[in-house]
C-alpha positions as CSV (number, residue, x, y, z in Angstrom):
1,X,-13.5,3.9,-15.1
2,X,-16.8,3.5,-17.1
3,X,-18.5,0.1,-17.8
4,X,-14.9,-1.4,-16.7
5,X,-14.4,-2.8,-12.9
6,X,-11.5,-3.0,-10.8
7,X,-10.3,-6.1,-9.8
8,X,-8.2,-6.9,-6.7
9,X,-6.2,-9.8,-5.9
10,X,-4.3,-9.9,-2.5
11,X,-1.2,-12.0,-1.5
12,X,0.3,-12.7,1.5
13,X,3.5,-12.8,1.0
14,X,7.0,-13.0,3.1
15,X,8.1,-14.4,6.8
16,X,6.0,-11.9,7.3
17,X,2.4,-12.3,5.5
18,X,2.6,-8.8,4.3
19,X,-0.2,-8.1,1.9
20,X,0.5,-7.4,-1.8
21,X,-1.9,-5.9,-4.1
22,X,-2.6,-6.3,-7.5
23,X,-5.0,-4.7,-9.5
24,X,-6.5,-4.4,-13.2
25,X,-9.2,-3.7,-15.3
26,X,-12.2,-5.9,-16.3
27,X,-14.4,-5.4,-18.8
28,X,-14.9,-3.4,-21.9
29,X,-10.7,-3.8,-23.8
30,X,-9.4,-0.5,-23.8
31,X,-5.4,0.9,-24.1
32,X,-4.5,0.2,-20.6
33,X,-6.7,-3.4,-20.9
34,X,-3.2,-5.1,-20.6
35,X,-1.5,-3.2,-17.9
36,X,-2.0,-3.9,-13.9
37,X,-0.5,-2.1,-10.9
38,X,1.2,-3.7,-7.6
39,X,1.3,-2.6,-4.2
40,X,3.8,-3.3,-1.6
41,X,5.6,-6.5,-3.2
42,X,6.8,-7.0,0.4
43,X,8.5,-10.4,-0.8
44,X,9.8,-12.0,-4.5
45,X,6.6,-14.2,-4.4
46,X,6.0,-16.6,-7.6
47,X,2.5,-15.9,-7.1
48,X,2.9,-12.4,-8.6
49,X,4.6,-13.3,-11.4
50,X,2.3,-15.9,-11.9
51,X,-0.9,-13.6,-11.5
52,X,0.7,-11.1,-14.2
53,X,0.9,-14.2,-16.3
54,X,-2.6,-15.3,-15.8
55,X,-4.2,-12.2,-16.3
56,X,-2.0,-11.2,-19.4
57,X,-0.4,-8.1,-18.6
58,X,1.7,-5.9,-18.1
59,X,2.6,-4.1,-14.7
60,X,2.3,-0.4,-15.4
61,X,3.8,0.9,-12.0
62,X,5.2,-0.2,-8.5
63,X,3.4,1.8,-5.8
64,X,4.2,1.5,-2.4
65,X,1.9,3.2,1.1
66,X,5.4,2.8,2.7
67,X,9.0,1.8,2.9
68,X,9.1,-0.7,5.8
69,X,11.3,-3.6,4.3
70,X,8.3,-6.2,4.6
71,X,6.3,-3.8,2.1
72,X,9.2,-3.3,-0.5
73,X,12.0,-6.7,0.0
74,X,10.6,-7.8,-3.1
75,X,10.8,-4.6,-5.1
76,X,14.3,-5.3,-6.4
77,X,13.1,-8.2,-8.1
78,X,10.1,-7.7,-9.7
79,X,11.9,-4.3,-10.7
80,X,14.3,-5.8,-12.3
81,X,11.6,-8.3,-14.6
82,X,9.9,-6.1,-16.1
83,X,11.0,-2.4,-15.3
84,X,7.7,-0.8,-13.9
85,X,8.2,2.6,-12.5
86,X,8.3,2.7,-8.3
87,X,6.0,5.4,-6.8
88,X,7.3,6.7,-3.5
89,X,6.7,9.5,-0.8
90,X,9.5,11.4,-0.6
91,X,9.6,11.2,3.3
92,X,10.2,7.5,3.6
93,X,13.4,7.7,0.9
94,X,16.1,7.1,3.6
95,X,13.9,4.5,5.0
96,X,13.4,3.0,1.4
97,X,17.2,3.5,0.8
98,X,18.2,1.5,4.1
99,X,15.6,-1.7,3.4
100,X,18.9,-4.0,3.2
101,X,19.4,-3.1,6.8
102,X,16.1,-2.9,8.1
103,X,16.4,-6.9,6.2
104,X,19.9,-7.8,8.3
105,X,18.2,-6.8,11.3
106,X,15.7,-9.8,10.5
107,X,18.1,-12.1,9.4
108,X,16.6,-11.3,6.1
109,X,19.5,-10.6,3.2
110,X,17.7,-8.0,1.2
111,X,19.3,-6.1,-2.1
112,X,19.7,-2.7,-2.7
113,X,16.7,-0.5,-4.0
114,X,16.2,0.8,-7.4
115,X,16.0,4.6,-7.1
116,X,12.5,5.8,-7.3
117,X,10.9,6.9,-10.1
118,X,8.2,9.3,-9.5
119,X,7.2,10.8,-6.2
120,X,4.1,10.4,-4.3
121,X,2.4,13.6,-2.7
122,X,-0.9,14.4,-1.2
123,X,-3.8,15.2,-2.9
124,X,-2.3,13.7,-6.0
125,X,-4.5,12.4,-8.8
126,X,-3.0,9.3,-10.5
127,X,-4.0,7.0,-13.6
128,X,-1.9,4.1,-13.6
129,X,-3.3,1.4,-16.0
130,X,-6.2,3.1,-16.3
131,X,-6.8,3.2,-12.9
132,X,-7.8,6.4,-11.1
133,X,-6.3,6.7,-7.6
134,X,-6.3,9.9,-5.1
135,X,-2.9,10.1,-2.6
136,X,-3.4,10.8,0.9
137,X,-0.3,11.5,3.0
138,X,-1.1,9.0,5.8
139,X,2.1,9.5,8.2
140,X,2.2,8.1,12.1
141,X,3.9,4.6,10.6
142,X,6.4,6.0,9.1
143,X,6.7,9.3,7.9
144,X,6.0,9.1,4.5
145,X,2.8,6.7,4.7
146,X,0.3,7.0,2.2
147,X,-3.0,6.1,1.2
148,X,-3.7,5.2,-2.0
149,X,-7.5,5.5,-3.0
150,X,-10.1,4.9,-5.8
151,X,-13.6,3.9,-6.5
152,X,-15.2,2.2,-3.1
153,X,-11.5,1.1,-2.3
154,X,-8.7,2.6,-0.2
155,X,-5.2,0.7,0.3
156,X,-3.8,2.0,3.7
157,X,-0.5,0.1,4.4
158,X,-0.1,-0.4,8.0
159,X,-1.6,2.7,9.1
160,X,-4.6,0.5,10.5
161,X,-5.8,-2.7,10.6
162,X,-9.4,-4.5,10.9
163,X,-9.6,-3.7,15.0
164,X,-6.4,-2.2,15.4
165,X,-3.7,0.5,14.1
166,X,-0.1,0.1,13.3
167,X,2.9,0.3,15.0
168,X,4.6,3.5,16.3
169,X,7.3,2.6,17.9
170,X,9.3,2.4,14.9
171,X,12.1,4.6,14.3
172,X,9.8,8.0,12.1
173,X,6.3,6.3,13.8
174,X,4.5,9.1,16.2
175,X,0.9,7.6,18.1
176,X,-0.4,11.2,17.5
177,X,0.4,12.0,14.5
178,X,-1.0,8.0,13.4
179,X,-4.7,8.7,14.7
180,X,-5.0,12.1,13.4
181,X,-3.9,10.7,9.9
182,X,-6.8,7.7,10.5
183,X,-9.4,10.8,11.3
184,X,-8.3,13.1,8.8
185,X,-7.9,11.0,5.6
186,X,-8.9,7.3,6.6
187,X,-12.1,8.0,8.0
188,X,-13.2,10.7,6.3
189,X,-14.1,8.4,3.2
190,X,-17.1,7.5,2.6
191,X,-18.6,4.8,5.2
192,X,-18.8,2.1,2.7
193,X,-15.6,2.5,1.4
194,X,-13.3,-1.4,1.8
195,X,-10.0,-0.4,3.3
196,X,-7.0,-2.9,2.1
197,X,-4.1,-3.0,4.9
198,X,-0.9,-4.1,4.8
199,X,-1.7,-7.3,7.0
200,X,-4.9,-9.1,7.7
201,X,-8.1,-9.2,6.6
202,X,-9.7,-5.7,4.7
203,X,-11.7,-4.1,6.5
204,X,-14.1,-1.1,6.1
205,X,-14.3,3.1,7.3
206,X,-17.2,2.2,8.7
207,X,-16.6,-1.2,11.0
208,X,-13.5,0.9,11.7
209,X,-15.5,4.4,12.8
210,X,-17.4,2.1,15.1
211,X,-15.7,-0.4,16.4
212,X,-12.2,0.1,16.3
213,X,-11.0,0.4,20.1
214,X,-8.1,2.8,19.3
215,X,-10.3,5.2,17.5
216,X,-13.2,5.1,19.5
217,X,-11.6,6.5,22.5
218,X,-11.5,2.7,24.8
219,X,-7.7,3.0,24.4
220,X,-7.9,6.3,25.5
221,X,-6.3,7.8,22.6
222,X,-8.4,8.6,19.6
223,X,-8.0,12.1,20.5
């Protein structure tokens, strides 16, 4: 990305608190200088509209790490403003096509989803707004988790979580297949590399390596 740095604003957002990312370029103005990204727009929050407006862009794509309906409720809408292209895996479609249910069962009265655009697969290489990312198929959540990652930065949905790791016992979750997806591609980045979840505080690999109880082995399953 050159002289240019990445900047990263999260929201949290819905009944919820989901966390929504958005992200852009600073520095020297290039093509993609007025273009951001979003990830997980898990509710139609006036703070991303307004953040688009304060920075001055546009919003390049719609990318989401998974299709749980706090990740993508507000997908439809902010879709609908401005058009942006949804990035999905594949293997969370039927979970992406039933978020109005997955809504109802929360009381939550959520509108169909846009078909998807462009699928998501690992080992992809992306540039979205002049952003480089890397996918990394991150199942155990759901079945088509992902983790989306560039420079010193890593966005791992609900796949895990400063101290913890995310729910399995969701219909598609599996605990095994969860913490070898946190060895395989979480952990293997590079120590120092901040780790952006889908709720909570960001983290790092490296607090996580060493301190996380169900990857250490304290819960007894870090395999």
């Amino acid at each position: 990305m050159g002289a240019e740095t990445l900047e990263i604003r999260g929201l949290a957002v819905g009944p919820m608190e989901s966390n929504c990312y958005l992200l852009r370029l600073q520095g020297d103005p290039g093509p993609e200088s007025g273009r951001a990204l979003v990830v997980d727009p898990g509710h139609d929050d006036p703070r991303i509209r307004s953040t688009l407006e304060e920075w001055g862009v546009d919003l390049a794509a719609i990318l989401l790490t998974h299709a749980h309906v706090d990740h993508v409720a507000g997908l439809p809408a902010l879709h609908e403003r401005t058009g942006a292209p949804v990035y999905l895996h594949p293997d969370d479609r039927d979970l992406y096509g039933r978020a109005p249910d997955q809504g109802a069962s929360f009381g939550l009265r959520i509108p169909p989803m846009p078909e998807p655009d462009h699928p998501l697969e690992d080992g992809q290489q992306l540039e979205l707004a002049g952003i480089e990312l890397q996918v990394r198929h991150t199942p155990g959540h759901s079945p088509g988790g992902v983790t989306l990652c560039t420079d010193g930065a890593a966005f791992v949905g609900d796949c895990v979580f400063s101290g913890s790791i995310g729910r399995t016992d969701l219909p598609g979750g599996d605990g095994e297949t969860l913490i070898r997806s946190i060895q395989e591609q979480i952990l293997t980045l590079p120590s120092d590399t901040t780790l952006y979840p889908g709720h909570g505080p960001k983290t790092s690999v490296e607090k996580e390596a060493s301190s996380n109880p169900f990857l250490t082995g304290a819960f007894g399953n870090a395999g």
